[in-house]
C-alpha positions as CSV (number, residue, x, y, z in Angstrom):
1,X,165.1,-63.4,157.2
2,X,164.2,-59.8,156.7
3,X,165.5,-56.5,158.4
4,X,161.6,-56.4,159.9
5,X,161.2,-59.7,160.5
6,X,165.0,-59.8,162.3
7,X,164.0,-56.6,164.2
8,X,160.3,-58.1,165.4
9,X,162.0,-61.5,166.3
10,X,165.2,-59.5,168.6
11,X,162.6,-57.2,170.0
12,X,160.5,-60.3,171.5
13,X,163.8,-62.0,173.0
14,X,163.5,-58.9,175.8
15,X,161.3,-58.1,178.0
16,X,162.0,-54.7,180.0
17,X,160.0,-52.8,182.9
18,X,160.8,-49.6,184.5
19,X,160.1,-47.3,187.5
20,X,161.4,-45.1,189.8
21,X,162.6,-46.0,193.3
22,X,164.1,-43.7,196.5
23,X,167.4,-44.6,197.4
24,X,166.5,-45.8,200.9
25,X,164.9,-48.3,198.5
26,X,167.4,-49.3,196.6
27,X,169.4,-49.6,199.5
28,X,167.0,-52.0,201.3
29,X,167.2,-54.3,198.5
30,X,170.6,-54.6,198.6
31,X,170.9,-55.0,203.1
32,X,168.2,-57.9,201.6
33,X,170.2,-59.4,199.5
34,X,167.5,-58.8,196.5
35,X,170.0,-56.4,194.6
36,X,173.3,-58.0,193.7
37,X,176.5,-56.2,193.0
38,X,179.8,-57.5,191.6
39,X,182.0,-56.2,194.1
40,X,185.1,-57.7,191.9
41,X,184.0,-55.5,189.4
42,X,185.4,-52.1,191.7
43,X,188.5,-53.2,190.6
44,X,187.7,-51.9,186.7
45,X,185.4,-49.0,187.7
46,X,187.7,-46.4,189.0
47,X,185.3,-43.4,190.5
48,X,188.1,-41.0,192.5
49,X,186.5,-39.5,195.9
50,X,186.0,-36.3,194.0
51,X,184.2,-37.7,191.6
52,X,182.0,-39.8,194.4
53,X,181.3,-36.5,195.7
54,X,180.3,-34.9,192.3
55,X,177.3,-37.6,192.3
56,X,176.1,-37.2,195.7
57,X,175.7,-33.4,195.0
58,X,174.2,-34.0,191.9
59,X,171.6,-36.0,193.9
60,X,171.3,-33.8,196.4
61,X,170.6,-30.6,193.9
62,X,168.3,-32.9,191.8
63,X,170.5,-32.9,188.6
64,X,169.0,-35.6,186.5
65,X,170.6,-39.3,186.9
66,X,171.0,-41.8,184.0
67,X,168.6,-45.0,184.3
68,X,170.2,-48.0,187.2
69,X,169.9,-51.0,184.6
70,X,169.2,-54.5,186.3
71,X,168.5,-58.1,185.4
72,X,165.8,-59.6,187.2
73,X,166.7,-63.6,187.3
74,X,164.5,-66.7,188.0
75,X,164.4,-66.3,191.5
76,X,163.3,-62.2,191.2
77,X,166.3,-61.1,192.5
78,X,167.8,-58.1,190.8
79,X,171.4,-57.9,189.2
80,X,173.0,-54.7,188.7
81,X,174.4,-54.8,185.3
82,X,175.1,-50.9,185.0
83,X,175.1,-48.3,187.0
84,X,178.0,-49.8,189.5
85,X,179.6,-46.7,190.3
86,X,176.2,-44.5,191.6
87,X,174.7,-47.7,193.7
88,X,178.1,-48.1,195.2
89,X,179.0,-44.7,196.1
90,X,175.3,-44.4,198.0
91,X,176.1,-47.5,199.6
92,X,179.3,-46.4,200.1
93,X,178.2,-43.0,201.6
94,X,175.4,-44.8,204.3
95,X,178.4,-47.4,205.0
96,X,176.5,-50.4,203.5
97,X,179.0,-51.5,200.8
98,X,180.7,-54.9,200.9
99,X,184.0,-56.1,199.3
100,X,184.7,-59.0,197.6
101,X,185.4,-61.3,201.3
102,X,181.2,-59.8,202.3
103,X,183.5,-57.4,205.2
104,X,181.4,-53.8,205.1
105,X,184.3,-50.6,203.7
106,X,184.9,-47.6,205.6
107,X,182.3,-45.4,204.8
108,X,182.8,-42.8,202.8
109,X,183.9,-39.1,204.0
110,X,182.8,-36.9,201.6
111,X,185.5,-34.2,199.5
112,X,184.6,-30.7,198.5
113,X,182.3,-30.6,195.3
114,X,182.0,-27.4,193.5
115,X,178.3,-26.9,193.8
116,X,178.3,-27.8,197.8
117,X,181.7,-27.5,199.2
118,X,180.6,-27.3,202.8
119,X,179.4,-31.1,202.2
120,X,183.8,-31.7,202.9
121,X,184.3,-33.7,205.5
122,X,180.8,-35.0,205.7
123,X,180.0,-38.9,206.4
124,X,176.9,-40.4,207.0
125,X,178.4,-40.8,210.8
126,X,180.7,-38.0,211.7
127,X,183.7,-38.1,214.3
128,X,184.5,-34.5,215.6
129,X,187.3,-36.1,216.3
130,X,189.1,-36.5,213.5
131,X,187.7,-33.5,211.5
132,X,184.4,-35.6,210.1
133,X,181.3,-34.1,210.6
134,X,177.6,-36.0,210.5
135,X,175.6,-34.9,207.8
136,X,172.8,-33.3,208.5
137,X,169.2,-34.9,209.5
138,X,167.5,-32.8,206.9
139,X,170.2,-33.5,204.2
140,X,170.0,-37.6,205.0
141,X,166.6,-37.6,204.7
142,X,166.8,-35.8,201.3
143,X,169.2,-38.8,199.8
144,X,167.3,-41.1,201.3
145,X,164.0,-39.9,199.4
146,X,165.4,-38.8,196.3
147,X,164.1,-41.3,193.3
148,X,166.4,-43.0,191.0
149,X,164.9,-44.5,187.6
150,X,164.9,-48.4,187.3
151,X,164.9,-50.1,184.5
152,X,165.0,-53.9,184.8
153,X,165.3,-56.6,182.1
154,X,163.1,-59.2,181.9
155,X,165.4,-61.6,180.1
156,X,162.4,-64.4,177.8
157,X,165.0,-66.2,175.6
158,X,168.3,-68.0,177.0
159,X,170.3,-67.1,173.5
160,X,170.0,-63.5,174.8
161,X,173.0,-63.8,177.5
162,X,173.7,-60.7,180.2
163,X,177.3,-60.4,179.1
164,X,175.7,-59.3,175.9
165,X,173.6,-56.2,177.4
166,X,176.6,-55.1,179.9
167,X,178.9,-54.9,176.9
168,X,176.5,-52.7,175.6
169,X,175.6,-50.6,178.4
170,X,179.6,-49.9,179.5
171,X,181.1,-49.8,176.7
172,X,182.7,-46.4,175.7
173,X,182.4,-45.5,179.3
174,X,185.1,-43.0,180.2
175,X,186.4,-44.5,183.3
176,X,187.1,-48.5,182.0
177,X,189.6,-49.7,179.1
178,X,188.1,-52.3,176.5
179,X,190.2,-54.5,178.5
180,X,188.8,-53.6,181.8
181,X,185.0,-54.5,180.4
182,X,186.4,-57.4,178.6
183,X,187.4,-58.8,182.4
184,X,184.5,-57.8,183.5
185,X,182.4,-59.9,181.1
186,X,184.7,-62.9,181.4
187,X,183.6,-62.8,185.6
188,X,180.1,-62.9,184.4
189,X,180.7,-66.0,182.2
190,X,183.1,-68.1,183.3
191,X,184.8,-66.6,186.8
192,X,186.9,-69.4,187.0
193,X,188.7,-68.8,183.4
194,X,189.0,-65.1,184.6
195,X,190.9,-66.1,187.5
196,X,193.1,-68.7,185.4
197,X,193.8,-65.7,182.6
198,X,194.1,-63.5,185.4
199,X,197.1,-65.5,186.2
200,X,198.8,-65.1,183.3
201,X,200.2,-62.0,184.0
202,X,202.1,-63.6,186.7
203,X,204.5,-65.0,184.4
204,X,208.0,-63.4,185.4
205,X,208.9,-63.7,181.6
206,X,206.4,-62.4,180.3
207,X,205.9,-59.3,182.1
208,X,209.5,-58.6,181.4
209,X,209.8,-59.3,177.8
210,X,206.9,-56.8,177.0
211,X,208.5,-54.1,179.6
212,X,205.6,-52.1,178.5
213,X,204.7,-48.6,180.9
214,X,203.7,-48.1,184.5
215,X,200.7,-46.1,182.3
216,X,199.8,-49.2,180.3
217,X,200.1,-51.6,182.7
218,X,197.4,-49.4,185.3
219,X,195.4,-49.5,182.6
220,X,195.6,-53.7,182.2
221,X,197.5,-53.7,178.9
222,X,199.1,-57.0,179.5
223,X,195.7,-58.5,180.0
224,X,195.2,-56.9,176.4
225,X,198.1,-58.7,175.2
226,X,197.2,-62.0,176.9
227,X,194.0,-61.9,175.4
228,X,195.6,-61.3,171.6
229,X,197.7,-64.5,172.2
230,X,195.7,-66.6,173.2
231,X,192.8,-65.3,170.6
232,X,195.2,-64.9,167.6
233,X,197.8,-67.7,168.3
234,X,196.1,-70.3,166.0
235,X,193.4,-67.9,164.2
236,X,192.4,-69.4,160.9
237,X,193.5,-67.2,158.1
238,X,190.7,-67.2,156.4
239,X,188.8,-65.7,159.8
240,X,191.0,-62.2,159.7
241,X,189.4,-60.7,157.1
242,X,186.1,-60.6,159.2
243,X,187.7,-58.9,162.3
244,X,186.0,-55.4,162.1
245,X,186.3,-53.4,165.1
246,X,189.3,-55.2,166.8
247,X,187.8,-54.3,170.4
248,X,184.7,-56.0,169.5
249,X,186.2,-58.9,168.1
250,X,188.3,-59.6,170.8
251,X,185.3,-59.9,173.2
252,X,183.7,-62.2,171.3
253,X,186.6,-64.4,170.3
254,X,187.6,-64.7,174.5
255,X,184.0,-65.3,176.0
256,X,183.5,-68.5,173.5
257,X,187.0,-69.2,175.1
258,X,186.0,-69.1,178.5
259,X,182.7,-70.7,177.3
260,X,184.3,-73.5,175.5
261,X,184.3,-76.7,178.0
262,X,187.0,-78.1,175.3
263,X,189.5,-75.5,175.9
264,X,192.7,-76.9,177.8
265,X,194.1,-74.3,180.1
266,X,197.3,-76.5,181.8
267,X,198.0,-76.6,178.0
268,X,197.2,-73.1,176.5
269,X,199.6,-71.8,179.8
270,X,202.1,-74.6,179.5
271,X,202.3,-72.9,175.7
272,X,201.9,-69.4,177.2
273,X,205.1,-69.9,179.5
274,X,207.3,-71.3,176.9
275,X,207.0,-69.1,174.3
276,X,207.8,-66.2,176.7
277,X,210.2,-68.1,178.2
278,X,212.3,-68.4,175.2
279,X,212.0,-64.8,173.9
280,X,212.9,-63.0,177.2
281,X,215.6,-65.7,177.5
282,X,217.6,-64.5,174.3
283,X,215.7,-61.1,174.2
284,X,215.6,-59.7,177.6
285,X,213.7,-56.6,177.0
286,X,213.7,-55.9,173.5
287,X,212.1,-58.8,172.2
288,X,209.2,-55.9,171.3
289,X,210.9,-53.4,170.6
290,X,212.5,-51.7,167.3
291,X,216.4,-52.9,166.5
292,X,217.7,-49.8,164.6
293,X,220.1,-51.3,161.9
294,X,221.9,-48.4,161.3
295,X,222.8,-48.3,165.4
296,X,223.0,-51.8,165.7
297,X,220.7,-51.6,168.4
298,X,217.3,-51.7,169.9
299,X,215.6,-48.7,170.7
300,X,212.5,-47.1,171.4
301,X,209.2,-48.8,173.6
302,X,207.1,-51.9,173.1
303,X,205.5,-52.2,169.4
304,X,202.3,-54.4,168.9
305,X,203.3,-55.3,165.5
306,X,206.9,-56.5,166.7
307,X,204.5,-58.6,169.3
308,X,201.8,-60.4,166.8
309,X,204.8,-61.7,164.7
310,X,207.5,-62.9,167.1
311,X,204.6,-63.7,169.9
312,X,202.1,-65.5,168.0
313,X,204.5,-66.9,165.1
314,X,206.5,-68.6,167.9
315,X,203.2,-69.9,169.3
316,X,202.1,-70.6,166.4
317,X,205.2,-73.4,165.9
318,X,204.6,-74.1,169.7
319,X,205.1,-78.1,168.7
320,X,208.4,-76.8,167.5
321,X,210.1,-74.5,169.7
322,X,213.1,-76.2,171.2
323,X,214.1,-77.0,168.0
324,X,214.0,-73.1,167.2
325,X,217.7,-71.6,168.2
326,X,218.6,-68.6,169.7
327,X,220.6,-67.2,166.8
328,X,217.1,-68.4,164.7
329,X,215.0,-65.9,167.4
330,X,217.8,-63.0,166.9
331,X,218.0,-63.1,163.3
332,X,214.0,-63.4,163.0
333,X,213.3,-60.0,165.4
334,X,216.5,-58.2,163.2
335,X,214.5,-59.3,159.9
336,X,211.5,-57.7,160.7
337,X,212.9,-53.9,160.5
338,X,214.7,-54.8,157.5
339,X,211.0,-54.2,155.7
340,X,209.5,-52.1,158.2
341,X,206.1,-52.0,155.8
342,X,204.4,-54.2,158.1
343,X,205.3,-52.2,160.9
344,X,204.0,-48.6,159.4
345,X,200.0,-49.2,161.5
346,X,198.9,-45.3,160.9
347,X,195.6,-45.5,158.3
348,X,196.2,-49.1,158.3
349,X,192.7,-51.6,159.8
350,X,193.9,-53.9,162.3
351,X,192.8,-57.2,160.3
352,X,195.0,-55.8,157.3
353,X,197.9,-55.6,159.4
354,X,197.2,-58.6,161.0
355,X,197.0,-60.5,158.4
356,X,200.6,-59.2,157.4
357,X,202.0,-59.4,161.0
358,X,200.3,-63.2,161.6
359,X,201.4,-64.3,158.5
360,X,204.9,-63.0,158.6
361,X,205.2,-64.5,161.9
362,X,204.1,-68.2,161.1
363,X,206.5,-67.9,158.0
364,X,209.9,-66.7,159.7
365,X,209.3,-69.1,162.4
366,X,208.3,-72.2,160.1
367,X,212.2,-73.4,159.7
């Protein structure tokens, strides 16, 4: 097929309408239960109070908004698939948001923006009180009217699959990690893989072994790491080459996961366990980390090269692992650094150093 003919068969798979709507509106539909939000998407969508604020003046002062996106499915309901952070903080503001168990939030008391400052300590319902003060008539009214553009898509072919268009829509966002949208899409796919992966980083053992920072870990690094295992764990060799943009790749790989009626989780997180099991029971903390061989020591923080060959090569050998001793596991992580070429990731693309790191694992670990 050619570029023109690819392009005029992708561009008939959508179908896309648009127009403007007030926020009172918007609003409605959602008190209707026409607009649907993701309320266990708040969790990856981090919008401070300040910068809640920041929107509402920027709505208030008629500072142009980016586009609300929304699926329309069969039944002509709308689904908001970007634009979480604006439609929750209006709802928010006029105390119509819900959580995740349908109970309304607090609504939201307003901090001082730069433009407006007197809109501090402003809620759509003030209490004297406690230093909150009602917002004006004239100012409600004015939120209420102002128009926010809609664009909805009209989805005409099934291959065309919303995961798809939110990956598209959030991605590079500057308030979500690649592993935060990754969840994100996984809850539109399959949500009951996403809460089965989710519980992966309850494993004592593995949280430990990886001992990676309170930074990291805020920003769902260990997720990151789960998903790498259980992506890259039996990878066919021949597939690495192909990896491209590793963020990408990994999106892919995990949603035909969580698609993939085949897949056996009691299995994949009977594997999961083990192999963590072992290398936190003879490595403790350092099973990740560098072991200097002039100091006899380990040292330094958690490397992700030092993870994809003592990780994956001992998942790799799963079938084989009590027959893998602790002096094997020891000597295996002290090898590593005695050719640290593998190790050196600056300038280097992830699937060449993968295909080092993988390999090199599978082989130490193969007896």
């Amino acid at each position: 097929m050619s570029l023109i003919d690819e392009v005029k068969s992708r561009s008939q798979e959508i179908k896309t309408d648009s127009y403007s709507m007030s926020i009172n509106e918007i609003v409605s539909l959602y008190k209707e239960d026409e607009l649907l939000l993701r309320p266990e998407f708040q969790r990856h969508f981090r919008w401070t109070p300040e910068q809640k604020s920041r929107f509402i003046e920027s709505v208030l002062l008629g500072i142009p908004i980016p586009p609300i996106f929304v699926g329309q499915e069969e039944s002509g309901k709308w689904e908001l698939i970007d634009g979480l952070q604006r439609v929750s903080t209006l709802l928010h503001l006029m105390g119509e948001l819900k959580d995740e168990d349908g109970t309304k939030k607090e609504p939201l008391v307003l901090s001082k923006p730069k433009l407006l400052p007197s809109l501090e300590k402003n809620a759509w319902i003030g209490q004297e009180k406690d230093g909150v003060y009602e917002i004006p008539v004239d100012i409600k009214l004015k939120l209420k009217r102002a128009r926010l553009d809609i664009n909805i898509i009209i989805e005409t072919n099934s291959s065309v699959a919303k995961y798809e268009l939110f990956q598209r829509l959030n991605t590079g966002g500057s308030f979500a990690t690649d592993q935060e949208i990754r969840n994100c899409l996984l809850i539109m796919v399959n949500k009951e893989f996403y809460k089965w992966f989710l519980s992966l980083k309850d494993d004592e053992n593995f949280m430990n072994a990886i001992s990676v920072s309170e930074r990291l870990l805020d920003e769902q690094y260990e997720l990151e790491l789960a998903t790498r295992f259980l992506v890259f764990r039996k990878i066919n060799a021949d597939d690495i080459p192909r990896i491209g943009d590793l963020a990408s790749f990994l999106d892919d790989e995990i949603i035909k996961t969580a698609q993939d009626s085949t897949f056996n989780c009691p299995l994949e997180k009977e594997i999961f366990r083990k192999v963590f099991a072992k290398l936190h029971d003879v490595l403790q903390d350092e099973a990740f980390r560098r072991y200097d061989r002039r100091k006899k020591k380990v040292v330094g923080p958690f490397i992700i090269s030092v993870f994809e060959i003592m990780a994956l090569g001992l998942g790799y050998h799963y079938n084989n692992i009590d027959k893998i001793t602790n002096d094997d596991i020891i000597r295996i992580h002290r090898s590593i650094f005695a050719n640290p070429k593998p190790l050196s990731v600056s300038g280097m693309s992830a699937a060449t150093r993968l295909a080092q790191t993988i390999r090199i694992g599978r082989e130490s670990f193969n007896g």
